[in-house]
C-alpha positions in Angstrom: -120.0 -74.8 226.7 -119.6 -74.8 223.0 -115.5 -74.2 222.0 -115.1 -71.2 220.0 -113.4 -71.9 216.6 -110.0 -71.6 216.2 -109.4 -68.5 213.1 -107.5 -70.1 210.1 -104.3 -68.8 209.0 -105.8 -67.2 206.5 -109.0 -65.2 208.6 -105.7 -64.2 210.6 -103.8 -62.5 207.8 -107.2 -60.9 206.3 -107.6 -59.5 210.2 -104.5 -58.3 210.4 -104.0 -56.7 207.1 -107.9 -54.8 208.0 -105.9 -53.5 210.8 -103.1 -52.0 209.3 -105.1 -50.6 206.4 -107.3 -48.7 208.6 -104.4 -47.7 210.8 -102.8 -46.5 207.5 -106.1 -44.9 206.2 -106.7 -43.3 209.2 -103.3 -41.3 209.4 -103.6 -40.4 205.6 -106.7 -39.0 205.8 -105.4 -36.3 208.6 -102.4 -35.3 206.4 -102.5 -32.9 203.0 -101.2 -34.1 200.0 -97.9 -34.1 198.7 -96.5 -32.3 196.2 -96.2 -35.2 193.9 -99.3 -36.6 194.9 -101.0 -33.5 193.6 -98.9 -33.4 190.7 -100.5 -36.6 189.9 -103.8 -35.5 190.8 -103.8 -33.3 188.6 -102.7 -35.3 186.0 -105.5 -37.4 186.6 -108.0 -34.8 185.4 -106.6 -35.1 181.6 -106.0 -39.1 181.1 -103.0 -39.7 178.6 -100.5 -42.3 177.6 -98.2 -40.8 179.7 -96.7 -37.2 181.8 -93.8 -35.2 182.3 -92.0 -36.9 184.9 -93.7 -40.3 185.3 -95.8 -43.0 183.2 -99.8 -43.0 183.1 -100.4 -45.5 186.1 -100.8 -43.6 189.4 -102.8 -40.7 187.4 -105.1 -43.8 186.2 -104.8 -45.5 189.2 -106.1 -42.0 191.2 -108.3 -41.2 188.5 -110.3 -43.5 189.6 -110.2 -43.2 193.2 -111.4 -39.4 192.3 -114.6 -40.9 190.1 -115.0 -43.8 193.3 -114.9 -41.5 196.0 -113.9 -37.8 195.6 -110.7 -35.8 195.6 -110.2 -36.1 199.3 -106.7 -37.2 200.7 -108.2 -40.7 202.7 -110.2 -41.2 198.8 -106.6 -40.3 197.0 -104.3 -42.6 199.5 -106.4 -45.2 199.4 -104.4 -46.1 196.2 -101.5 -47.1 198.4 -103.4 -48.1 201.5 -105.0 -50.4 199.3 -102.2 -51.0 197.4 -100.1 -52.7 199.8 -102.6 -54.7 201.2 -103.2 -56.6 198.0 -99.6 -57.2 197.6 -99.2 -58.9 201.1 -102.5 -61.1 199.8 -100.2 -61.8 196.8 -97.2 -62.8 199.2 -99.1 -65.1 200.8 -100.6 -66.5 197.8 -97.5 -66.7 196.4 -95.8 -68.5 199.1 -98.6 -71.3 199.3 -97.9 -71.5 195.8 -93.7 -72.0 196.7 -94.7 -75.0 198.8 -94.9 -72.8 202.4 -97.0 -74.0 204.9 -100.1 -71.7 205.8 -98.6 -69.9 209.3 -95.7 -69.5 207.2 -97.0 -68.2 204.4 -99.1 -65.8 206.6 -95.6 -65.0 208.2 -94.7 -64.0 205.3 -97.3 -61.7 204.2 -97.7 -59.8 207.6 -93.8 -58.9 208.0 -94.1 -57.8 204.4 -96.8 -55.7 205.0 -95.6 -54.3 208.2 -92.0 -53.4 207.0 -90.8 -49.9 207.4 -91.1 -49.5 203.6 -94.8 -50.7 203.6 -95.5 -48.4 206.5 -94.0 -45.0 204.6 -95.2 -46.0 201.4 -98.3 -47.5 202.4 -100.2 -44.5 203.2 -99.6 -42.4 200.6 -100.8 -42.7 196.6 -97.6 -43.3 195.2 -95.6 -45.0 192.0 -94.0 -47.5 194.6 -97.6 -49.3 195.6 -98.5 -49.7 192.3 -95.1 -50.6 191.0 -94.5 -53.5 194.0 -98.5 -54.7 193.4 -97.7 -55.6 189.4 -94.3 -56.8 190.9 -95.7 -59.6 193.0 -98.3 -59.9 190.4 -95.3 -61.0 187.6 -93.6 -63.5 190.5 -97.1 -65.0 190.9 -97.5 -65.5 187.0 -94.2 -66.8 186.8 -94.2 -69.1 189.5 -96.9 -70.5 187.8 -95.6 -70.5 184.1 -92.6 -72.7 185.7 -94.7 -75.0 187.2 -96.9 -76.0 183.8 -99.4 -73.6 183.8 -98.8 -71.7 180.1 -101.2 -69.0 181.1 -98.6 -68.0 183.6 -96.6 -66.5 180.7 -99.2 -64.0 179.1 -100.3 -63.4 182.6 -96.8 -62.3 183.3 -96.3 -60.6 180.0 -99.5 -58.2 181.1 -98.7 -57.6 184.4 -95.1 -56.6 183.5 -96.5 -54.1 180.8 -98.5 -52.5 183.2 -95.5 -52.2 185.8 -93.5 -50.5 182.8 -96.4 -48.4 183.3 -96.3 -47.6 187.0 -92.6 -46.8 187.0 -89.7 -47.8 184.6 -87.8 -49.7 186.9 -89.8 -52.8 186.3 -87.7 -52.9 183.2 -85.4 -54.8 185.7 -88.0 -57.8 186.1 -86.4 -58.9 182.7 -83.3 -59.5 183.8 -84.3 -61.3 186.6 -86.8 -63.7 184.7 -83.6 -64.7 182.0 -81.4 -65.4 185.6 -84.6 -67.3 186.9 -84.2 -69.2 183.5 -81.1 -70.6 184.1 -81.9 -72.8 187.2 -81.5 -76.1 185.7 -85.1 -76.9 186.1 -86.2 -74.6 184.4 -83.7 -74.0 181.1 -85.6 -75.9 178.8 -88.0 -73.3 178.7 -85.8 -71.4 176.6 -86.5 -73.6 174.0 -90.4 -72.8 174.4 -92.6 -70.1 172.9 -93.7 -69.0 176.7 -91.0 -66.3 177.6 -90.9 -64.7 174.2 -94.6 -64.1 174.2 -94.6 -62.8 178.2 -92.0 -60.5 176.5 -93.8 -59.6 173.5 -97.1 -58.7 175.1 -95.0 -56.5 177.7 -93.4 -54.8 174.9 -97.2 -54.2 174.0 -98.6 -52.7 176.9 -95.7 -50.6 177.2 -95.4 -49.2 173.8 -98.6 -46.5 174.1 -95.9 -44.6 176.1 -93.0 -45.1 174.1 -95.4 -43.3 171.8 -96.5 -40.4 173.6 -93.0 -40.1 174.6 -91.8 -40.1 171.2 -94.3 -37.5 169.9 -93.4 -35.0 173.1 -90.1 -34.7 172.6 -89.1 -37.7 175.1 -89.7 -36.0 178.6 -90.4 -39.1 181.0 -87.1 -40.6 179.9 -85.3 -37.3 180.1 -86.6 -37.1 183.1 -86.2 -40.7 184.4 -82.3 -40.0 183.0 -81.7 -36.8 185.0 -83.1 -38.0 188.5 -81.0 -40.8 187.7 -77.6 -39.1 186.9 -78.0 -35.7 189.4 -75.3 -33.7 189.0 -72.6 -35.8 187.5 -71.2 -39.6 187.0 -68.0 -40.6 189.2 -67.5 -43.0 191.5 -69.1 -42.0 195.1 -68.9 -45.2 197.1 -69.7 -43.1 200.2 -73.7 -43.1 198.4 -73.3 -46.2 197.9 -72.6 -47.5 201.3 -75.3 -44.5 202.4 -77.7 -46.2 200.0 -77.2 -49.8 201.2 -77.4 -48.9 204.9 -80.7 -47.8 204.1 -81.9 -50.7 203.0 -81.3 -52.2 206.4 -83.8 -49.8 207.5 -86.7 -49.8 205.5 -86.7 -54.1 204.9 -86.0 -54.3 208.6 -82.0 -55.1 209.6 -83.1 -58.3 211.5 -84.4 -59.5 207.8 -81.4 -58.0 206.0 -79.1 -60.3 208.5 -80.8 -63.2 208.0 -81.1 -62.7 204.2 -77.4 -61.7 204.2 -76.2 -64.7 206.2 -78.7 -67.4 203.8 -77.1 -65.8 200.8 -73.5 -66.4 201.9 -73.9 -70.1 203.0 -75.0 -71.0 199.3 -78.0 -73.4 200.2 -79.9 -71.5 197.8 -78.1 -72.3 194.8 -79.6 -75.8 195.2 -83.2 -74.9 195.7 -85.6 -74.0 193.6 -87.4 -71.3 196.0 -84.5 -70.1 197.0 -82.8 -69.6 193.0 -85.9 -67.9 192.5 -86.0 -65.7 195.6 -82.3 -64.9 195.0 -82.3 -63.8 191.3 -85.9 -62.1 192.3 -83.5 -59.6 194.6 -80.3 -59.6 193.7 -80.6 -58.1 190.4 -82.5 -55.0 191.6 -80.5 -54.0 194.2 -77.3 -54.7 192.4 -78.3 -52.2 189.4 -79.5 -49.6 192.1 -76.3 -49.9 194.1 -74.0 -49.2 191.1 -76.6 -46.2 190.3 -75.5 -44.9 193.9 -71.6 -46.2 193.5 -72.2 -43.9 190.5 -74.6 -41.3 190.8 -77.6 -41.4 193.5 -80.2 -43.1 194.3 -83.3 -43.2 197.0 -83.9 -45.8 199.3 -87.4 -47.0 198.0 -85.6 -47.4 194.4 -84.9 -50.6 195.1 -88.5 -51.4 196.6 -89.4 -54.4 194.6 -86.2 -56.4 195.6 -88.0 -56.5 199.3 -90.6 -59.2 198.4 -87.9 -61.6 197.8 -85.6 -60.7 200.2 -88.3 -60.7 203.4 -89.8 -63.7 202.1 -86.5 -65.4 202.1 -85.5 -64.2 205.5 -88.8 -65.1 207.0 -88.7 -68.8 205.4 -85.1 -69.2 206.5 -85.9 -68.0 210.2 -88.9 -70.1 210.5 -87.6 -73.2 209.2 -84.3 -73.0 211.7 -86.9 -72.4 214.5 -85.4 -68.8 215.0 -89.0 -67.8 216.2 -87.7 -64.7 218.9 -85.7 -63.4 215.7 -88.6 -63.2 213.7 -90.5 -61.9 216.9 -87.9 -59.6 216.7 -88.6 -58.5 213.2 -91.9 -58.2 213.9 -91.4 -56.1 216.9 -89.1 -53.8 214.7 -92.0 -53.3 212.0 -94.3 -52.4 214.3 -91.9 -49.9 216.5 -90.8 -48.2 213.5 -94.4 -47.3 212.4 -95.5 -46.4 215.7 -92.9 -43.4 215.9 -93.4 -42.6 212.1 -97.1 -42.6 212.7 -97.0 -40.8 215.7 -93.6 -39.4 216.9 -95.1 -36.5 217.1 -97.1 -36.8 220.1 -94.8 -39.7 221.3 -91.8 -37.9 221.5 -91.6 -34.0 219.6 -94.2 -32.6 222.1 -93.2 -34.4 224.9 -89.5 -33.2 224.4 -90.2 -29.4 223.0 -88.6 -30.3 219.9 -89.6 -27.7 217.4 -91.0 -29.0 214.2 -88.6 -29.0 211.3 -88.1 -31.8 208.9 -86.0 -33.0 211.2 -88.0 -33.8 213.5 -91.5 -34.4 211.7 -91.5 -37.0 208.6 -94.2 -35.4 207.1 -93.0 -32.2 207.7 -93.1 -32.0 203.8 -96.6 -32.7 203.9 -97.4 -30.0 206.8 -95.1 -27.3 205.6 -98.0 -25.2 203.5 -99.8 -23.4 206.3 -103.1 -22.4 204.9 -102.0 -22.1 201.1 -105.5 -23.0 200.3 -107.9 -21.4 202.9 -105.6 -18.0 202.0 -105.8 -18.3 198.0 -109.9 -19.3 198.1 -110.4 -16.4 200.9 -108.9 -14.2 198.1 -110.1 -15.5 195.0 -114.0 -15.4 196.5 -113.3 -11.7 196.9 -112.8 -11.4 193.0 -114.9 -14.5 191.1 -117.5 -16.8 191.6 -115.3 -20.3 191.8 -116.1 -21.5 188.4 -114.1 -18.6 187.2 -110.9 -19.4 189.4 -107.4 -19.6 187.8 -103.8 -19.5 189.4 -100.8 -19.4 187.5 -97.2 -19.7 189.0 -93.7 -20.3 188.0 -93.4 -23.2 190.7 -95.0 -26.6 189.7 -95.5 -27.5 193.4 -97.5 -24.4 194.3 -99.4 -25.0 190.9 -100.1 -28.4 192.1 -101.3 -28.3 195.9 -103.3 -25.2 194.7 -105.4 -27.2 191.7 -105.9 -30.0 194.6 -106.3 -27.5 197.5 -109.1 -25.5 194.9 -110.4 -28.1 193.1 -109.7 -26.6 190.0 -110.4 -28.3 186.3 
């Protein structure tokens, strides 16, 4: 009898990324869009150089999901179904490149792709996939650009531009790369023309909305500021504390232990990976901690500091032979998008809980009850549908209504 191949790590992480991709897909695809989602629809039907409340990526980004495939919700979300799954390719790429062994490195990949984060933000078309995919992309290119390869640094120079242009909180990534600088392995690249041009050709990319700002009056940075600030600066260390407990949620507390516990005992300091990983982290969710001490701030701010820190745990759990922990992170993952993806008929039915938001996570996304089968039922009474119009004071009706109508 002929033995049946044995998969390579890698066949197993393509597998198991096809998996949760069309798990993800297929839950998308049953659920309306969200407000902001068709706020950036609709955004997407007049390209530009930037919007009211967010840079030009996502609206590009679903732009051409519309032109690929239509304006349907499973076409729209496969912007972050998609997404994701390239950035768990790129932490597994990235880890082969750090020295990780192949199971590891697919370790690696698949609790990054299964965290709760991944599993909320994975399935719908959102800043957060886009802004995590150039994320990994800029580690990658760094990575490199340390390790002799001077394409690394335009490479990483592009790929931050374009994350300035999915959300401005890749403006952290600079930070970061000076701390990254000052491992002593790595200092003499100071005296090198590498980091100033990754910086200039960010500066680059980035500067077609620093125009368009400029010319409309600054609205994406008002914006950005006002989210940021809500209704006043003093010190509220009960948001903070709220803020950080939440990250113990969505990149898995079994992960945050471990990464809490490697970050205390200093071994890091000494290794290259782990400088890297640290300063990779560290900086992001220090600056959106002191937003919360300060002001506010949501969990998935801090999104991109989650590729370091799970990568770190998982590396620091395999090498100590802590397998059942890592089972157990695993086993969290998975358990926490099983109820998200279907609490409903796992546990508010069975129960009688009425649906609320609450109860429902995508109550938000349920919560317009035939807002477009009643406004087409009532504009076919009137005009052909070339002719339909709606105007509203409320952006989000606007929104879901453009989407809903498919209007230009």
């Amino acid at each position: 009898m002929a033995r049946t191949p044995n998969l390579t790590p890698f066949a197993t992480l393509l597998i198991g990324l096809t998996l949760l991709a069309a798990w993800r897909w297929w839950m998308a695809s049953d659920l309306p869009l969200s407000v902001d989602e068709a706020y950036y629809y609709a955004w997407s039907l007049t390209p530009d150089w930037g919007y009211w409340t967010k840079p030009p990526l996502i609206a590009w980004a679903l732009g051409l999901a519309d032109a690929a495939c239509g304006p349907s919700s499973a076409c729209l979300r496969s912007v972050g179904v998609l997404g994701f799954s390239a950035s768990a390719l790129l932490v597994f790429g990235l880890a082969r490149r750090m020295g990780l062994g192949a199971h590891l490195a697919v370790c690696c990949a698949l609790v990054f792709a299964s965290l709760p984060l991944s599993s909320f933000y994975g399935m719908v078309a959102s800043t957060d996939a886009l802004l995590l995919l150039c994320w990994l992309l800029s580690m990658y290119s760094l990575w490199c650009a340390l390790h002799g390869q001077p394409w690394g640094w335009v490479a990483l120079g592009l790929c931050a531009g374009l994350g300035l242009l999915a959300k401005y909180s890749m403006a952290i990534l600079g930070p970061s790369v000076a701390l990254v600088l000052l491992h002593k392995d790595w200092r003499h690249h100071w005296r090198q023309w590498g980091p100033y041009v990754a910086g200039a050709l960010a500066l680059a990319v980035f500067a077609p909305n620093l125009w368009w700002n400029s010319t409309h009056g600054m609205p994406t940075l008002h914006h950005t500021a006002e989210i940021s600030k809500g209704q006043a600066y003093s010190l509220k260390p009960e948001v903070m504390l709220g803020f950080l407990a939440e990250q113990w949620l969505v990149g898995n507390v079994v992960l945050l232990t471990a990464y809490a516990g490697w970050l205390l005992r200093g071994s890091w300091r000494s290794s290259q990976n782990g400088w890297f990983w640290v300063m990779l982290s560290a900086p992001m969710l220090s600056v959106i901690a002191l937003q919360a001490l300060f002001s506010r701030a949501n969990a998935n701010w801090a999104a991109p500091a989650h590729v370091a820190i799970s990568m770190a745990a998982v590396a620091g759990l395999w090498q100590a032979r802590h397998y059942k922990w890592l089972g157990a992170a695993l086993g969290f993952n998975m358990l926490f998008a099983v109820l998200l993806y279907h609490g409903q008929t796992l546990v508010r039915e069975p129960l009688g809980l009425e649906a609320s938001w609450r109860t429902d996570p995508y109550w938000a996304l349920r919560n317009w009850p035939g807002i477009h089968e009643q406004a087409r039922a009532r504009l076919s009474e009137r005009l052909p549908a070339s002719q339909w119009r709606v105007a509203s004071d409320d952006r989000a009706v606007l929104a879901q209504l453009q989407w809903g109508l498919k209007l230009p």
